[in-house]
C-alpha positions in Angstrom: 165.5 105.7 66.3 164.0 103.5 63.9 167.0 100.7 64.8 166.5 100.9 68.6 162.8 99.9 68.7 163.5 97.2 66.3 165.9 95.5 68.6 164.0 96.0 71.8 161.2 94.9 70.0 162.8 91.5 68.6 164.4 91.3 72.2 160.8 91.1 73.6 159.7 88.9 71.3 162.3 86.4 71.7 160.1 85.1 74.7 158.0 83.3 71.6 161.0 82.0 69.7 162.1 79.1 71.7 161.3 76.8 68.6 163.2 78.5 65.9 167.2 76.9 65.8 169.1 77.3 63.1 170.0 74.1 61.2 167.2 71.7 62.3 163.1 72.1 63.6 163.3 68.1 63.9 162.9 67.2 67.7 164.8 64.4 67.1 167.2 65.9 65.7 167.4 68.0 68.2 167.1 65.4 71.3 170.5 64.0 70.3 172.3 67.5 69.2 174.5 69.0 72.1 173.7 72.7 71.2 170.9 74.4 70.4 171.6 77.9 68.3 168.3 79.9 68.4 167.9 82.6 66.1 167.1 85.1 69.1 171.0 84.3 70.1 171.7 86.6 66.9 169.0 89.5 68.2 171.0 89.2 71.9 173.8 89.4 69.7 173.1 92.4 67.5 171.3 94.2 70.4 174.3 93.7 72.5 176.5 95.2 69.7 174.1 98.3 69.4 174.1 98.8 73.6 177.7 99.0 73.4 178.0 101.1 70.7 175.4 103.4 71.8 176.3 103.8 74.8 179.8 103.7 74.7 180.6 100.9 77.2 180.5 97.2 77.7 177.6 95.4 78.4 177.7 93.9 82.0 175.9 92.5 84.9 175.2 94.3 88.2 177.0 92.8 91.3 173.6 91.8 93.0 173.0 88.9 90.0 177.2 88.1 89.2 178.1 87.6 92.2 175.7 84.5 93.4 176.0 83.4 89.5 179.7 83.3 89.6 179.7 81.5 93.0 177.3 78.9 91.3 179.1 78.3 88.5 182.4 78.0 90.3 180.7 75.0 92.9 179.4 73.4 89.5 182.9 73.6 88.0 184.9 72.3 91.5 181.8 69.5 92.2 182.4 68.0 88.2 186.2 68.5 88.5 185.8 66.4 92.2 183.8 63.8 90.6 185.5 63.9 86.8 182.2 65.1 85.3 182.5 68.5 84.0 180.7 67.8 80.4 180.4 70.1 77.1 176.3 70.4 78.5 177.8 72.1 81.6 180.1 74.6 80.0 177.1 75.5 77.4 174.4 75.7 80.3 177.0 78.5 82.1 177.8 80.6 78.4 173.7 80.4 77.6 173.0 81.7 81.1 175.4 84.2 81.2 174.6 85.4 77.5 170.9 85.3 78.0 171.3 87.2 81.5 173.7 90.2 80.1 171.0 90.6 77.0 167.7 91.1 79.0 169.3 93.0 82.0 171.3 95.5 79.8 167.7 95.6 77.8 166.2 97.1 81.2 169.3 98.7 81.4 168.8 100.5 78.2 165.6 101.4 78.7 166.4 103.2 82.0 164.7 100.6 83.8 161.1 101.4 82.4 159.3 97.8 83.2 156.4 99.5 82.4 157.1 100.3 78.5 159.1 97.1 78.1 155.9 95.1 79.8 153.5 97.2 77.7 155.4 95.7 74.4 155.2 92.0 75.8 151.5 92.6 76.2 151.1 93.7 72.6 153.1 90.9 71.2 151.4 88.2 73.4 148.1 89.5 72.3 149.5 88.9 68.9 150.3 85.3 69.5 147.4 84.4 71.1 145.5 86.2 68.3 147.1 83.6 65.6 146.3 80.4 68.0 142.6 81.1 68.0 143.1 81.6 64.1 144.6 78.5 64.1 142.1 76.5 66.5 139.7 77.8 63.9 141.3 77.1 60.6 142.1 72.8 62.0 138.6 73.0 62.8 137.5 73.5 59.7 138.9 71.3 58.4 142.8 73.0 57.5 144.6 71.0 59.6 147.6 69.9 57.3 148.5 73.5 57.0 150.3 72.6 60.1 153.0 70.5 61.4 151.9 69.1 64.4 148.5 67.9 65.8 147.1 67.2 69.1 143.5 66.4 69.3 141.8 66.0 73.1 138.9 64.0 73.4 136.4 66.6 73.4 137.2 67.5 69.7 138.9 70.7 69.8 142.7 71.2 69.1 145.4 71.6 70.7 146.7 74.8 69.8 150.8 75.7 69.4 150.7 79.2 67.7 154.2 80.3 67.2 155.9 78.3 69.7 157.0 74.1 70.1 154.8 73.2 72.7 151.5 73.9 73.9 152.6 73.9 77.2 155.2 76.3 76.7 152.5 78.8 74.8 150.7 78.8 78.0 153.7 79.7 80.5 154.5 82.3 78.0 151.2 83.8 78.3 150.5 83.8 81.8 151.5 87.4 83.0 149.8 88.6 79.9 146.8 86.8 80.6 147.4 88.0 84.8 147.2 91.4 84.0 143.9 91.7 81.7 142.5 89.2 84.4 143.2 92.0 86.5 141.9 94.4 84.6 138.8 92.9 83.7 138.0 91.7 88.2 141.0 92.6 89.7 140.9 95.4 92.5 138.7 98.5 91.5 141.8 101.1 91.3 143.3 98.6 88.7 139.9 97.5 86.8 139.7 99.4 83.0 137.5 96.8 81.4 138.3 98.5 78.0 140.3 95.6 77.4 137.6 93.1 77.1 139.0 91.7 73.9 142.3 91.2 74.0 141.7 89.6 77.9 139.0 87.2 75.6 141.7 86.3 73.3 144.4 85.6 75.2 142.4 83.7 77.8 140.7 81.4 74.9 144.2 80.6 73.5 145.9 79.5 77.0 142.5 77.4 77.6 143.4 75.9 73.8 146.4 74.5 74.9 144.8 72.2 77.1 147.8 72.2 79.5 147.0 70.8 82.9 150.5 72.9 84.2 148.8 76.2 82.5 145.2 75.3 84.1 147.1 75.3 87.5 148.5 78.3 86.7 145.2 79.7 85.8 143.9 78.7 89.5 146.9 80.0 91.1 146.0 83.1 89.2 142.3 83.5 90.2 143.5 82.6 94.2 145.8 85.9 93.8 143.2 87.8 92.3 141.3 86.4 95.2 144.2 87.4 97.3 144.2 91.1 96.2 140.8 91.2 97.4 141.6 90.1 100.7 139.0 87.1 100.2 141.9 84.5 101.7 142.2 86.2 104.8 141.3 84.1 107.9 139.9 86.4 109.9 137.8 87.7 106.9 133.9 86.0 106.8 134.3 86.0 102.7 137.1 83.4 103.6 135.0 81.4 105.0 132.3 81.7 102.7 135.2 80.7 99.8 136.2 77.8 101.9 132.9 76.2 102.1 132.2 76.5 98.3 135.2 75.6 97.3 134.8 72.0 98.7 131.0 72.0 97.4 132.6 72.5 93.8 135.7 70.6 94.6 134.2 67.0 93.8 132.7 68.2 90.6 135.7 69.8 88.7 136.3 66.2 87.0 132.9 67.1 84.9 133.8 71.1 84.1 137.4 72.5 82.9 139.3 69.1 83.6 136.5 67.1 81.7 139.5 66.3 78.8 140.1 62.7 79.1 143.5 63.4 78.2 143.7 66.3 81.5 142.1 63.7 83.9 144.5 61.1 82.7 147.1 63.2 83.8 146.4 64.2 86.9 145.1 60.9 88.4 148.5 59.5 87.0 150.3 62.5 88.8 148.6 61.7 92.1 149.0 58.4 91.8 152.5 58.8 91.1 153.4 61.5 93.7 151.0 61.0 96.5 152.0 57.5 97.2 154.1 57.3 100.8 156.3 54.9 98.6 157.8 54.7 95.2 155.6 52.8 93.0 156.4 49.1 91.6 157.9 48.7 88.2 154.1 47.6 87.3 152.6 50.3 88.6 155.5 52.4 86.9 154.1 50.7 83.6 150.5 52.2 83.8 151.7 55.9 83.7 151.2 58.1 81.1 154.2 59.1 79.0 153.8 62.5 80.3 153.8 61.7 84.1 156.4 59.3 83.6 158.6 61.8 82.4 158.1 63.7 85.9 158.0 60.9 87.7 161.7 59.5 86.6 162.8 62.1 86.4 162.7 63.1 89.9 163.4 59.6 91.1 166.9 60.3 89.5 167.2 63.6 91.1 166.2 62.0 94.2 168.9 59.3 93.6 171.5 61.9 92.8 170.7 64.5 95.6 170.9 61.6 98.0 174.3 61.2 97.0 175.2 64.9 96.8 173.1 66.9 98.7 174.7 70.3 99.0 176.0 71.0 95.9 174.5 68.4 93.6 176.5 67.1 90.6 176.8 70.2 88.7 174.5 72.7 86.2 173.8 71.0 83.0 175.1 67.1 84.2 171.5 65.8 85.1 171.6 64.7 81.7 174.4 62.6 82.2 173.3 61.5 85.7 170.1 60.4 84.0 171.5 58.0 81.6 173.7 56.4 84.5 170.6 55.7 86.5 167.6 54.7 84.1 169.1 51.5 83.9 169.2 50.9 87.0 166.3 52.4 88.5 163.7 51.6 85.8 165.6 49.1 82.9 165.4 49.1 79.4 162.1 47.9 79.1 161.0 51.7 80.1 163.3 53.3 77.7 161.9 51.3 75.1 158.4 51.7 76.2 159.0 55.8 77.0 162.0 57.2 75.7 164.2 59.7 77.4 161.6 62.2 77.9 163.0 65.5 79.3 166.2 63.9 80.0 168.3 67.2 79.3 166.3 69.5 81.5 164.8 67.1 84.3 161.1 68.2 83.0 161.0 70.5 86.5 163.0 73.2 87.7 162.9 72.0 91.1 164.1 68.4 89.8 166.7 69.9 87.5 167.8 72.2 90.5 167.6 69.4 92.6 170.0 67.6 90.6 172.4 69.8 89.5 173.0 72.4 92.5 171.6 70.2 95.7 170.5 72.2 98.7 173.2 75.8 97.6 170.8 76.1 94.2 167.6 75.5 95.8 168.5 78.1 98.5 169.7 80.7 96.0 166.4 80.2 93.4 164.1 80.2 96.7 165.6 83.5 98.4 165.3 85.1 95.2 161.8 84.1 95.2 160.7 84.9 98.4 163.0 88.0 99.1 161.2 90.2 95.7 158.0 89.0 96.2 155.2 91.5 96.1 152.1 91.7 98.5 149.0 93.0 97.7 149.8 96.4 99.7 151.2 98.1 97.2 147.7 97.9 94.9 146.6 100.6 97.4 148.9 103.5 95.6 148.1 104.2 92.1 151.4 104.4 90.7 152.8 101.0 92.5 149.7 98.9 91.2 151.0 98.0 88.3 154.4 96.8 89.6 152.5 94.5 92.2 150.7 92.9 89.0 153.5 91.9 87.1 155.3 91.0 90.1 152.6 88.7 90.8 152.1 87.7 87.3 155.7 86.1 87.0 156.0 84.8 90.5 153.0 82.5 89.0 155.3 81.7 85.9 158.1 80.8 88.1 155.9 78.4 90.2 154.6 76.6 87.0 158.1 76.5 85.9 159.6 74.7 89.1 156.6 72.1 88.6 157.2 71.1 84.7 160.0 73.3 83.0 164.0 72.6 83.7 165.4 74.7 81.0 167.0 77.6 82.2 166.7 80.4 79.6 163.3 79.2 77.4 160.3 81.6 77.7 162.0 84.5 78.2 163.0 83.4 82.0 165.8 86.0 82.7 163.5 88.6 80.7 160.9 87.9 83.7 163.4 87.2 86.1 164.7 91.1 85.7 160.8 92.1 85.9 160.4 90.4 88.6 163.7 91.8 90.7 163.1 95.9 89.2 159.1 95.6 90.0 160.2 94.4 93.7 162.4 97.3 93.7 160.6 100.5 91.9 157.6 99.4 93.9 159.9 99.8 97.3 161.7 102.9 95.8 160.4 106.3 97.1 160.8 108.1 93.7 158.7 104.9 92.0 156.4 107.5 90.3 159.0 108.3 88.2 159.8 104.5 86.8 163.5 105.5 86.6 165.6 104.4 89.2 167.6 107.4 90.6 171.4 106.7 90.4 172.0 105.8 93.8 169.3 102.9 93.9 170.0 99.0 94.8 169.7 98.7 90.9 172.6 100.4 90.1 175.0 98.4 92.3 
């Protein structure tokens, strides 16, 4: 039906369409609105329509997700009634969560749980938007670079490169399990290798390096210590591991004149070691001589810290670190920094783990980190054909979700319950003895 693969399709793609709200593109318009209406809410809309129509019942979310989901919403709601905080930003964090985790499971849903397919279309489209940011690296070269609204340039004279999306930054997380899996292909295990795919690995991987985002070039080393990993090179008792050990600090000293040569990158993570790495927090001087973008990491965990401190098990609430923020800035920092920086990130904590942190103490972090570490694929399963693939994007968005508890607090952008559900159903059809079929049978853990 002509219909049906338009929906899934647009469902797929709304992973890219983080910066397209109706009403306003102005970021500061945006900074000071208190809801954000992307267009994809009217695709999770329509599809949601067709589901229920099609197939005659209402769309829903399986007890193993609802429960812990309800349960966190219902500590947020009690912990803000408690402390007479229970803001408009924490009754639209629980509606988008809920809305954006009933559209992408009942996707998977609809597709009878078929990761495969609905990967296969996320690799097409994220071909196709890395496609358009090497386009677009080429046209500011040459010299077209008012044909676009913003403009970044590093030091070594290329471009920072957006494509579709608002951020570099968030381009990169989006492509990362894209750019896992032809990484695989092209030097991952033999089983997996089909380097027919030279081209689209090339074209992804040269539009995540033109971002220039020092979050995506950790994930691109977390992604070659997994590939790495699937060779069983970072096994102890394996020679190669030693081998890989000693080069790596030969090579170690000299990364500041290869990939991080951008003075921009280096900047950012001298700042960040500065900033983090210190057994103390820093002065109010020292504060001063961060960049804007590790000061935004830097006070914002300071407030989290502040906050936690002061409600570790529960936090103050989902969506209130917002409000937290603006009671402690002040305080901690004065207006001299607010002046100087801005609220930068204020909304979303710039870190999962901050946000998290904030928001839902020690019960949040526990719930997020047994998620993590209970669906978490090895590399055993890359040793039976038809499981391979499930390790790989398992893999491929554990790395997303370790980038995103470093830099992004938002708890629906990029797609994150779209990868979250890959994540859970690759864990499970890889464990599944009837896996070859990639449908779960009725009675599977899914269903529940």
């Amino acid at each position: 039906m002509r219909l049906e693969k338009i929906l899934v399709f647009l469902m797929v793609a709304s992973i890219f369409l983080d910066d397209y709200i109706i009403g306003y593109t102005s970021n500061e318009v945006r900074a000071q609105s208190s809801f954000d209406f992307y267009y994809y809410y009217l695709i999770f809309l329509a599809f949601l329509t067709f589901y229920a129509f099609q197939m005659k019942q209402i769309p829903f979310l399986p007890s193993w997700i609802l429960l812990p989901l309800l349960l966190l919403f219902s500590v947020s709601l009690i912990t803000g009634a408690i402390f007479g905080r229970v803001p408009f930003s924490m009754i639209k964090q629980i509606i988008g969560i809920t809305f954006s985790s009933v559209a992408y499971y009942n996707l998977v849903r609809y597709e009878k749980y078929d990761i495969k397919k609905l990967f296969g279309i996320y690799l097409d489209i994220a071909f196709y938007v890395a496609l358009f940011g090497v386009v677009e690296e080429g046209l500011r070269m040459n010299g077209f670079n008012e044909l676009f609204t913003d403009s970044k340039r590093v030091s070594i004279g290329l471009y920072r490169v957006y494509s579709i999306m608002g951020e570099p930054y968030f381009l990169s997380v989006a492509l990362i399990p894209a750019l896992y899996y032809y990484l695989n292909k092209f030097i991952g295990v033999k089983a997996f290798r089909v380097r027919k795919f030279p081209f689209r690995f090339l074209i992804i991987l040269a539009c995540f390096l033109f971002t220039f985002s020092s979050a995506g070039f950790i994930g691109l080393g977390i992604m070659g210590l997994m590939v790495l990993y699937n060779h069983g090179f970072l096994s102890p008792t394996n020679g190669r591991f030693v081998v890989l050990l000693v080069l790596g600090m030969l090579l170690l000293p000299s990364l500041d004149t290869g990939l991080f040569s951008t003075k921009e990158m280096e900047i950012r993570f001298r700042d960040s070691y500065k900033a983090f790495g210190a057994s103390e927090n820093l002065s109010k001087s020292e504060v001063a001589e961060l960049n804007s973008s590790t000061f935004a990491l830097y006070s914002n965990f300071i407030i989290a810290q502040k906050s936690f401190s002061q409600n570790p098990l529960t936090g103050t609430g989902i969506g209130t670190h917002e409000t937290t923020y603006n009671e402690y800035f002040g305080t901690l920092f004065g207006k001299r920094f607010l002046i100087m920086y801005g609220k930068f990130n204020a909304k979303d904590g710039n870190s999962l783990f901050i946000r998290l942190m904030s928001e839902t103490g020690i019960f949040g972090l526990f719930l997020v980190f047994l998620f993590i570490f209970r669906f978490m694929l090895g590399r055993r399963g890359l040793k039976i054909p038809q499981s391979m693939e499930f390790v790989i994007i398992n893999q491929g968005v554990l790395i997303v979700f370790v980038i995103r508890l470093m830099r992004t607090g938002n708890y629906i952008g990029q797609g994150f319950f779209f990868f979250f559900f890959l994540y859970y159903f690759s864990y499970i059809l890889e464990k599944n003895t009837e896996y070859k079929t990639s449908v779960l049978p009725a009675n599977s853990p899914a269903h529940l």
